[in-house]
LOLO-65125 format. One record per residue (C-alpha): residue in one letter; x, y, z; residue number from 1. Coordinates in steps of 0.1 Angstrom, whole numbers. Last residue first. Layout:
<koltors>
KOLTOR  A  X  Y  Z  NUM
...
</koltors>
This chain:
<koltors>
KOLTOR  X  -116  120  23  304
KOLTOR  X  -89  115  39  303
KOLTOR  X  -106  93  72  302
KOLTOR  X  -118  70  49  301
KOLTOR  X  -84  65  30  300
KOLTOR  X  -68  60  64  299
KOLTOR  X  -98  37  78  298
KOLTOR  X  -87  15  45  297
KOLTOR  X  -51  14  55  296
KOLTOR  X  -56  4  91  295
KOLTOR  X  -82  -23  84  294
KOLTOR  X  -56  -38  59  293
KOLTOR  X  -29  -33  82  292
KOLTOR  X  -52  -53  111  291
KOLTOR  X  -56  -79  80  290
KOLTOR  X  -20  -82  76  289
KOLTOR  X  -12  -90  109  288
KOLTOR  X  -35  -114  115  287
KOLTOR  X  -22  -133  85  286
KOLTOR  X  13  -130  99  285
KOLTOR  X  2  -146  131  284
KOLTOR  X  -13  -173  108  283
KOLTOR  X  17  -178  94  282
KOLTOR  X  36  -177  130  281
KOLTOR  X  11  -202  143  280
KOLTOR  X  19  -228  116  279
KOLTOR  X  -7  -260  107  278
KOLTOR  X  -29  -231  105  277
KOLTOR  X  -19  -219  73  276
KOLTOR  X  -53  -195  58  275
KOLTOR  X  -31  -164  65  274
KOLTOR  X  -1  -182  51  273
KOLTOR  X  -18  -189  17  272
KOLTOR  X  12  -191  -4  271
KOLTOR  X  39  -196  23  270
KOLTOR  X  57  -172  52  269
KOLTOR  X  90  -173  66  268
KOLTOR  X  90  -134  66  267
KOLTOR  X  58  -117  50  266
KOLTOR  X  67  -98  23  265
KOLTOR  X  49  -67  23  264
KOLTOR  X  43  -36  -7  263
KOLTOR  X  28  -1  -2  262
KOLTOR  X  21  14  -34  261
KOLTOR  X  10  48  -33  260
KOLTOR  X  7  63  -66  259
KOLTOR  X  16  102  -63  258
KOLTOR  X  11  111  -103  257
KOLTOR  X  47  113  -109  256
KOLTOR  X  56  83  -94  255
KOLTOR  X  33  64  -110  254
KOLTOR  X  55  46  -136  253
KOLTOR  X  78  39  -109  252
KOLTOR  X  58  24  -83  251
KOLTOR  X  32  2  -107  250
KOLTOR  X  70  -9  -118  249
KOLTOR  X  81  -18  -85  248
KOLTOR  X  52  -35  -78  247
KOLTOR  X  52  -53  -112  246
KOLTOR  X  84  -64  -100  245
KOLTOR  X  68  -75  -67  244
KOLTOR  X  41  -99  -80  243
KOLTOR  X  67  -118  -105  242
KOLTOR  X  91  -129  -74  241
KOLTOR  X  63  -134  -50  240
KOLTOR  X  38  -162  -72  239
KOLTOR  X  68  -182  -64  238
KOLTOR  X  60  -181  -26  237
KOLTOR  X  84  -189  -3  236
KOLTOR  X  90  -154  11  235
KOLTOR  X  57  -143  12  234
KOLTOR  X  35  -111  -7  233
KOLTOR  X  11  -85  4  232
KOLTOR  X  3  -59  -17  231
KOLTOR  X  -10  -27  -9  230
KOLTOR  X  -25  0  -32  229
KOLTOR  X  -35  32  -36  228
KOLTOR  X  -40  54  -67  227
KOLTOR  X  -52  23  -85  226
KOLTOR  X  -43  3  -115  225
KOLTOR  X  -44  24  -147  224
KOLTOR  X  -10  33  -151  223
KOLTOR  X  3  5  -151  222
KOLTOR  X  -6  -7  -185  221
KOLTOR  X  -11  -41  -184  220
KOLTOR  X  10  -69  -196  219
KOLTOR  X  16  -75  -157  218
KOLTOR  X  -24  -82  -152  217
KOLTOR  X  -19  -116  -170  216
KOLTOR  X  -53  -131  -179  215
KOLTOR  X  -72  -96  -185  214
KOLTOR  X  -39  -82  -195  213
KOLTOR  X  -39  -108  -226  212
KOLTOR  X  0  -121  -221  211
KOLTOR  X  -14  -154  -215  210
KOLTOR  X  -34  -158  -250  209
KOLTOR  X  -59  -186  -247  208
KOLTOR  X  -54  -221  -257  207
KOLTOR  X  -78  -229  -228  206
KOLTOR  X  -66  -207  -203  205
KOLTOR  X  -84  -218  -177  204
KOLTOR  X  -80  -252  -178  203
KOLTOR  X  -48  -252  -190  202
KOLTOR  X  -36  -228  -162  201
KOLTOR  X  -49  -250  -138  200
KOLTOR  X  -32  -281  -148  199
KOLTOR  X  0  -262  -153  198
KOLTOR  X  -2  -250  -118  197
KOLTOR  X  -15  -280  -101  196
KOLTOR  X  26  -300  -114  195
KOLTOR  X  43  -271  -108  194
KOLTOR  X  51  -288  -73  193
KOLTOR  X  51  -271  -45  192
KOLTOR  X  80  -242  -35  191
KOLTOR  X  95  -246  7  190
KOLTOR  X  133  -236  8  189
KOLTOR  X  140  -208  -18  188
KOLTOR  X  139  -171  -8  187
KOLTOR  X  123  -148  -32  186
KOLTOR  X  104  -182  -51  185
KOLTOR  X  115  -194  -82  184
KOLTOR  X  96  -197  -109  183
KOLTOR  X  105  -220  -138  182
KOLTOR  X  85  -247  -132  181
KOLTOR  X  55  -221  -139  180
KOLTOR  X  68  -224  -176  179
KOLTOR  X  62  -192  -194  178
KOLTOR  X  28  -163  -194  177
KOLTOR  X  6  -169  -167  176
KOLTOR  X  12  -134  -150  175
KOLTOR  X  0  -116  -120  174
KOLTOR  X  -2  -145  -90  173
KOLTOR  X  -15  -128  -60  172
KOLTOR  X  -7  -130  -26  171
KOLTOR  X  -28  -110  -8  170
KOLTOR  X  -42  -79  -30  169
KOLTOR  X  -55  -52  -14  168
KOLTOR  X  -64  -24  -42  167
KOLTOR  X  -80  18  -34  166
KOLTOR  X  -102  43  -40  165
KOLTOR  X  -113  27  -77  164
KOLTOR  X  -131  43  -102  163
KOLTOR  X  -100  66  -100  162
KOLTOR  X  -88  53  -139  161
KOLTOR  X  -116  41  -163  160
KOLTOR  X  -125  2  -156  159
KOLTOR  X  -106  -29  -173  158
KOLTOR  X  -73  -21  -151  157
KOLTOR  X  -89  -26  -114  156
KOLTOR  X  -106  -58  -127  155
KOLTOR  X  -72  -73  -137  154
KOLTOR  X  -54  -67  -103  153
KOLTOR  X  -87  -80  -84  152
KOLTOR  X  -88  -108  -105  151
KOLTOR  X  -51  -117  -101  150
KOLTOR  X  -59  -111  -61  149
KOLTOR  X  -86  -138  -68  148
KOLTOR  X  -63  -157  -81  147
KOLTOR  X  -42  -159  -46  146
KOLTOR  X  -67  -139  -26  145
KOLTOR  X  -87  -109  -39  144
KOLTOR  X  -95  -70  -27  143
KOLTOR  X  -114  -38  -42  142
KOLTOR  X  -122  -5  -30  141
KOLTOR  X  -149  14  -37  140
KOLTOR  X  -150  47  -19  139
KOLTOR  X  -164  71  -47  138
KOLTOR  X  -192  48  -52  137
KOLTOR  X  -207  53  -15  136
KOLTOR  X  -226  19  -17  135
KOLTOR  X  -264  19  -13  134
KOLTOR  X  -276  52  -24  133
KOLTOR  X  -249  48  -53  132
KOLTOR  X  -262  17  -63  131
KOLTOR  X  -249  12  -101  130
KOLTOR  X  -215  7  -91  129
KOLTOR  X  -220  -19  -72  128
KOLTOR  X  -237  -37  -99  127
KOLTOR  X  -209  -26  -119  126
KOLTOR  X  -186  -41  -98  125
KOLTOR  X  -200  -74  -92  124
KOLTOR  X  -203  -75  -134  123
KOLTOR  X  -171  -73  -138  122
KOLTOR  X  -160  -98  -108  121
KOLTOR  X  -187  -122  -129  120
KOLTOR  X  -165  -113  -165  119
KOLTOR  X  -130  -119  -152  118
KOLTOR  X  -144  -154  -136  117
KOLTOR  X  -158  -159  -172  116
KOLTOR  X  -134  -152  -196  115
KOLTOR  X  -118  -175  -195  114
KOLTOR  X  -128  -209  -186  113
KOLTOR  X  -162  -222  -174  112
KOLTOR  X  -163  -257  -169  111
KOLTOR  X  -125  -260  -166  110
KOLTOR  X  -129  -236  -149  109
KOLTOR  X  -140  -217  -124  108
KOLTOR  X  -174  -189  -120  107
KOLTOR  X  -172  -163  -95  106
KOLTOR  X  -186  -159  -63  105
KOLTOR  X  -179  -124  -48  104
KOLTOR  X  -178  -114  -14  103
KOLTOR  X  -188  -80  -9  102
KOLTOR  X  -174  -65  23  101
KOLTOR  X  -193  -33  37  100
KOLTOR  X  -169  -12  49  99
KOLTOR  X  -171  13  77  98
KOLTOR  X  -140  -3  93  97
KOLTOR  X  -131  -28  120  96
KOLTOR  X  -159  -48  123  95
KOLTOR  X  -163  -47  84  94
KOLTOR  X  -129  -51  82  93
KOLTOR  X  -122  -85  104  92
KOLTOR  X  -158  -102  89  91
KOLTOR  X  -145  -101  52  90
KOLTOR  X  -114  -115  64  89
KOLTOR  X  -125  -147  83  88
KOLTOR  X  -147  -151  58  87
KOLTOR  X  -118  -151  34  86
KOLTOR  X  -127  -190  26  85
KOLTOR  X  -162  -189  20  84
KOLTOR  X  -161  -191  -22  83
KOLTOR  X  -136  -219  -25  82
KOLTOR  X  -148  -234  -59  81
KOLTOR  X  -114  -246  -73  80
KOLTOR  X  -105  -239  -111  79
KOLTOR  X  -94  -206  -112  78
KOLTOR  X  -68  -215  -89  77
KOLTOR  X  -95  -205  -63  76
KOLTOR  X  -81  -180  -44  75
KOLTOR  X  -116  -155  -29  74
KOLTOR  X  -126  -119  -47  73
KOLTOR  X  -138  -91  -23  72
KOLTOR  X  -153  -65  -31  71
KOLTOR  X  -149  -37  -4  70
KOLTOR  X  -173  -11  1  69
KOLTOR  X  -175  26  18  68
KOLTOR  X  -212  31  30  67
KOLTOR  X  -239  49  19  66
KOLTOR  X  -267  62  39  65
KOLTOR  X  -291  41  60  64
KOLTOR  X  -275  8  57  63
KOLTOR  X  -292  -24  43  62
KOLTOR  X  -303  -49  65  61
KOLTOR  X  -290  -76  93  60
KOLTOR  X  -264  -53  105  59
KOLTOR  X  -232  -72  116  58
KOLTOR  X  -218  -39  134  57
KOLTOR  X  -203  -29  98  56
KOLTOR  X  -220  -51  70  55
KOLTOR  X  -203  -83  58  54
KOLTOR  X  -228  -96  21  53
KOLTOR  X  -221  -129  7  52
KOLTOR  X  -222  -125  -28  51
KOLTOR  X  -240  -149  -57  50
KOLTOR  X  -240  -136  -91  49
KOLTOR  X  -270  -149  -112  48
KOLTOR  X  -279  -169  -145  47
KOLTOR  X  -310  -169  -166  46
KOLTOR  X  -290  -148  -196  45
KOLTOR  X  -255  -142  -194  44
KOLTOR  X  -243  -104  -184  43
KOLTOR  X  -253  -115  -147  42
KOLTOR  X  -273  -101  -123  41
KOLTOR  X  -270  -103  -80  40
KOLTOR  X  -280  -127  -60  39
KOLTOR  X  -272  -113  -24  38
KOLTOR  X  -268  -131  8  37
KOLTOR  X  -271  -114  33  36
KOLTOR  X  -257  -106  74  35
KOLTOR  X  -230  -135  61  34
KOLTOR  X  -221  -168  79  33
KOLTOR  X  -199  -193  61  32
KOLTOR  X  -203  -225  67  31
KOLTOR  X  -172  -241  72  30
KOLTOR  X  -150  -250  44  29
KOLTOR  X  -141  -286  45  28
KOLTOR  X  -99  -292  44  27
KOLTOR  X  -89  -329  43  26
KOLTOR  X  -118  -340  22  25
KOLTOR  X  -134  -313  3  24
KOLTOR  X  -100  -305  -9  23
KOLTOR  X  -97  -344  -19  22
KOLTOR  X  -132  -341  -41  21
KOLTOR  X  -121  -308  -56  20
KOLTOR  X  -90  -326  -63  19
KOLTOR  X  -100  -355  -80  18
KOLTOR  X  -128  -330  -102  17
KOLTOR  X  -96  -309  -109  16
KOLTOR  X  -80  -339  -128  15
KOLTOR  X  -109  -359  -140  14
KOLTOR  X  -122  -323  -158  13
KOLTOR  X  -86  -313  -170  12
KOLTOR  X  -86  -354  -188  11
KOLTOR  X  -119  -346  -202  10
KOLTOR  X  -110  -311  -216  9
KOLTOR  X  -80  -330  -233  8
KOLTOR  X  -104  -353  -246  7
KOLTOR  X  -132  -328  -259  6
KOLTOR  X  -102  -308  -277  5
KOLTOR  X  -90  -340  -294  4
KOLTOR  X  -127  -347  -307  3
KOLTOR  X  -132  -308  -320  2
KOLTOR  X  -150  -287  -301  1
</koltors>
């Protein structure tokens, strides 16, 4: 790393350290609660994966015969640790389904930039994957928040086509590529700053290039993601405008192979609404979605 590069990656560091410190601050996560906690291997030597484990009924151990999962991947920015938030999630379907719900840890930047949050939710996958009297492998299903819907979107593509029952992605952001000043939300009253973006993306990215799939899901081919999907975007998000064209592509390219795409705006909704609770009718809408959510995964149970 030459003397430049060591500067800039200071200046990301003081950034996102500040507002890891301010997050911390104004909105603690609680402690989170799982049935286990699993450390699972990594590709990197001396290192592991840690996931909180949601088991139907709250069982304390493994199940008796496999069960349907969900991995779960939580909005981080890519640079925020925020492992914990979707516990509120994770909990909702495995009470209301037959799902266990992985929650996956991954690794942020700017300590660890790409590729290494795209390489932990790989490995959470194939651990998975490698359990079949654990997890019923033919009913994986795979979910993320904010970046962690990106990760989900990404993951889904870097795998051969139908290991994957299904995608539920909450407001995620699917390409890095341009100026994030430029985005404009689908209808226009509440957008933030660009100012976090950019930060984020350079911390991630690290000179990087955006259009790779496995940074910007929309360069990929559509025709790997999943057979079923649904997507839930917000009208004064600008992560919206971008997430629903590739919907509508994902829709169109598929058509003749029976993709089901189901796609949401939420009305008068932010980035995050399900986590908003300065606004009961965000947090109604985040209720919402997770009862669809249940719905659509006790659908794909029930068809098989």
């Amino acid at each position: 790393m030459g003397l430049f590069d060591f500067l800039h990656y200071l200046r990301l560091k003081f950034l996102i350290l500040s507002l890891r410190i301010l997050v911390q601050l104004v909105a603690p996560l609680p402690a989170t609660k799982p049935d286990i906690v699993l450390r699972i291997p990594s590709r990197d030597k001396g290192r592991t994966i840690k996931v909180n484990v949601y088991n139907p009924n709250g069982e304390a151990g493994s199940a008796r015969e496999p069960r349907p999962v969900v991995i779960n991947f939580f909005g981080s920015g890519f640079a925020l640790q925020y492992h914990g938030a979707d516990e509120p999630f994770c909990r909702f379907i495995a009470t209301k389904t037959n799902h266990v719900v992985l929650d996956v840890q991954y690794r942020v930047a700017p300590e660890d930039p790409f590729p290494a949050a795209v390489n932990d939710a790989e490995d959470a996958v194939k651990y998975v994957l490698s359990y079949p009297d654990e997890y019923q492998i033919s009913h994986v299903s795979l979910s993320g928040f904010s970046s962690g819907g990106t990760l989900a979107l990404v993951n889904s593509t870097i795998f051969p086509h139908g290991t994957f029952r299904s995608l539920v992605g909450f407001y995620p952001s699917p390409s890095m590529a341009g100026d994030p000043a430029t985005r404009k939300a689908p209808v226009p009253g509440r957008e933030r700053p660009s100012f976090w973006t950019k930060v984020f993306r350079e911390a991630y990215i690290r000179g990087k290039d955006a259009r790779d799939p496995r940074v910007s899901p929309v360069y990929a081919d559509t025709t790997n993601f999943p057979q079923e999907m649904l997507i839930f975007t917000a009208d004064h998000d600008v992560s919206a405008t971008d997430m629903e064209a590739l919907a509508e592509r994902i829709k169109t390219d598929g058509h003749a192979s029976g993709r089901n795409l189901v796609l949401r705006r939420m009305e008068d909704c932010d980035h995050g609404f399900d986590k908003n609770k300065k606004h009961e009718n965000q947090m109604e809408a985040g209720r919402e979605a997770y009862a669809q959510v249940a719905e659509f995964l006790n659908r794909l149970e029930g068809e098989n």
